[in-house]
N, C-alpha and C positions, 0 to 999 in steps of 0.2 A: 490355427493359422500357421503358414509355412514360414519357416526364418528369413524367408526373401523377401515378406510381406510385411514382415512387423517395421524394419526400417520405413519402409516405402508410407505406412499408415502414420508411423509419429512424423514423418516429414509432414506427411498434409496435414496432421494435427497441429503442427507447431506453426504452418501456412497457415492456418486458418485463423488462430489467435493472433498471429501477426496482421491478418485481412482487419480483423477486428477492431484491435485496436489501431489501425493506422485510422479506419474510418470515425475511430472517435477520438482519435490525437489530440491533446492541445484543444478541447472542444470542455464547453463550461456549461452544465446544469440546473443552470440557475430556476428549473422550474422544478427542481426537487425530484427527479422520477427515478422510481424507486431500482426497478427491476430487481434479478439475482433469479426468475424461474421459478415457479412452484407458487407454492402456497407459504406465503410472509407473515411474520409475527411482529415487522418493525412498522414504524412510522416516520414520515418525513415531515418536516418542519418546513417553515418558508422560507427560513434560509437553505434549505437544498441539503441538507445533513439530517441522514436518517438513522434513525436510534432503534435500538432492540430493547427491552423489559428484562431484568437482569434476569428471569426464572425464563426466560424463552431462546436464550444466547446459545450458539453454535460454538465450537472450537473448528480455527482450521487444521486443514491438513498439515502435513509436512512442510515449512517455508524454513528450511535451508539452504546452503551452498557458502559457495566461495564469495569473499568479498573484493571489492576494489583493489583493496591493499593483499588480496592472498589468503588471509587468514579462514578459518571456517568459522559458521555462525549458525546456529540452529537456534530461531523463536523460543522453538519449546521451553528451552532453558532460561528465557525470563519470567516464566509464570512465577507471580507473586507481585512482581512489577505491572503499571498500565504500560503499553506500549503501542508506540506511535507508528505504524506502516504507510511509507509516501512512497507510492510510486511514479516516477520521474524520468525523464530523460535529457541527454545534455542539448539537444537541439530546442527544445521545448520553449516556447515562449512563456506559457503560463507559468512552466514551471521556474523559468528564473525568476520572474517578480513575486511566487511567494519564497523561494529558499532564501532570505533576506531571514524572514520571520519565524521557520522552519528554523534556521543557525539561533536564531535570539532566544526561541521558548524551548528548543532542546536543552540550554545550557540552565536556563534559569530555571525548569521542571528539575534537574538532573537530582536535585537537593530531596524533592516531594516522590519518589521513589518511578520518574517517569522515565522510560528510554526509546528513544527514537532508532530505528533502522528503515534506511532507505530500499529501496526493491529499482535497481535500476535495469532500463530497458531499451531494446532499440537501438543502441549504441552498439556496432560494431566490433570497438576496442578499447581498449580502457583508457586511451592518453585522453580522451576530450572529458569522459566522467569525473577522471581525477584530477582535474584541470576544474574542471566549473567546481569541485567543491571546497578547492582550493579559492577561488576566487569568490566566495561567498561564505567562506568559514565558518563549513558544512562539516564540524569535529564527530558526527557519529557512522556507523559504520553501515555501509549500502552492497546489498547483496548484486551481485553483477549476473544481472539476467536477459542478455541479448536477444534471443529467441521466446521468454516469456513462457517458457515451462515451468518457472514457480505461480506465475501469477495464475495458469492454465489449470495445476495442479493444484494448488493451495487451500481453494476455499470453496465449500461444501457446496452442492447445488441448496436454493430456497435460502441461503444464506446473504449476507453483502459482499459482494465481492468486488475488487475494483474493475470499471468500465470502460474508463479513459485515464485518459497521462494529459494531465496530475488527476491521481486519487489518493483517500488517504482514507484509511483504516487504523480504528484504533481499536484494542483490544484490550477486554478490562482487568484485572488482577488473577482473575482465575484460568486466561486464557484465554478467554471466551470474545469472539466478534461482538463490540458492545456500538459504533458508530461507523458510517461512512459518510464521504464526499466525495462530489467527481467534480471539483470544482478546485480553481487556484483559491487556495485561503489565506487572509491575512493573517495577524497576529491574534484579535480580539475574535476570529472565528475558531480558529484552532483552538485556543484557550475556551472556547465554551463546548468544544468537543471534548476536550481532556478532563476540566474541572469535577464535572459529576462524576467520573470515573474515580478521580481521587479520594473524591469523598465518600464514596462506598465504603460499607465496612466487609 
């Protein structure tokens, strides 16, 4: 490929994840489908949260970058911890009625070795992201990802990956993609995404 081509191709590739998820913005899954491509080892529930079998779990890729506040933050480096992946945006409507519950079980997991990071998207600039997580007293740190190159890049084809804004990925102690949803969750749903995970040995 010629150097005049590679720009031109990640434009339409980052075009096209954005085509994507705009058509599934802010849209709720309440019939559990599965997707992620390929041949799947998860199952879906009837609440719409699909789980993987810990001996069948994916790692994702690279989900790095810059956060909200500036600082750098690489996944990778919580392995050992469950960790909680929400992707969000500050326009979102689903997404503000669950980050209520999002602020409430990030703090009260933090003790049971869980950590939450946000994957924010779709937002232009950062005054309106930092601004909604201020107004919902959203204390953990959210990867600022406007064009959606972590979310494009991150996670394995055959695997779960998020579909729509809000989704939420969790990933189990060893790294591993162990749940997903594309769905706004309350309190008592999140908490039954997380729980098994903690209690893995």
């Amino acid at each position: 490929m010629s150097p005049s081509r590679a720009p031109r191709r990640a434009l339409l590739t980052a075009g096209a994840l954005a085509a994507a998820l705009a058509l599934t913005a802010c849209s709720s899954d309440s019939k559990g489908k599965s997707g992620g491509g390929g041949d799947t080892n998860f199952v879906t529930n009837t609440g719409g949260i699909a789980t993987v079998a810990k001996g069948e779990r994916q790692a994702p890729k690279k989900i790095a970058g810059e956060t909200l506040d500036g600082e750098h933050l690489d996944v990778a480096d919580l392995k050992g911890k469950v960790v909680v992946l929400n992707l969000w945006g500050s326009w979102c409507s689903p997404c503000r009625a669950e980050a209520p519950h999002f602020a409430k079980v990030s703090k009260e997991y933090k003790a049971k070795g869980v950590e939450f990071v946000g994957l924010n998207t779709r937002d232009s600039a950062k005054d309106k992201p930092i601004a909604f997580e201020a107004d919902y007293g959203i204390t953990y740190p959210s990867l600022y990802d406007p064009m959606g190159k972590i979310v494009l890049h991150g996670f394995p084809k055959g695997s779960l990956p998020p579909q729509s804004i809000p989704s939420t990925i969790v990933l189990d102690k060893d790294g591993k993609i162990a749940a997903r949803s594309l769905m706004a969750l309350d309190e008592a749903k999140l908490k039954s995404m997380i729980d098994p995970l903690v209690a893995e040995k």
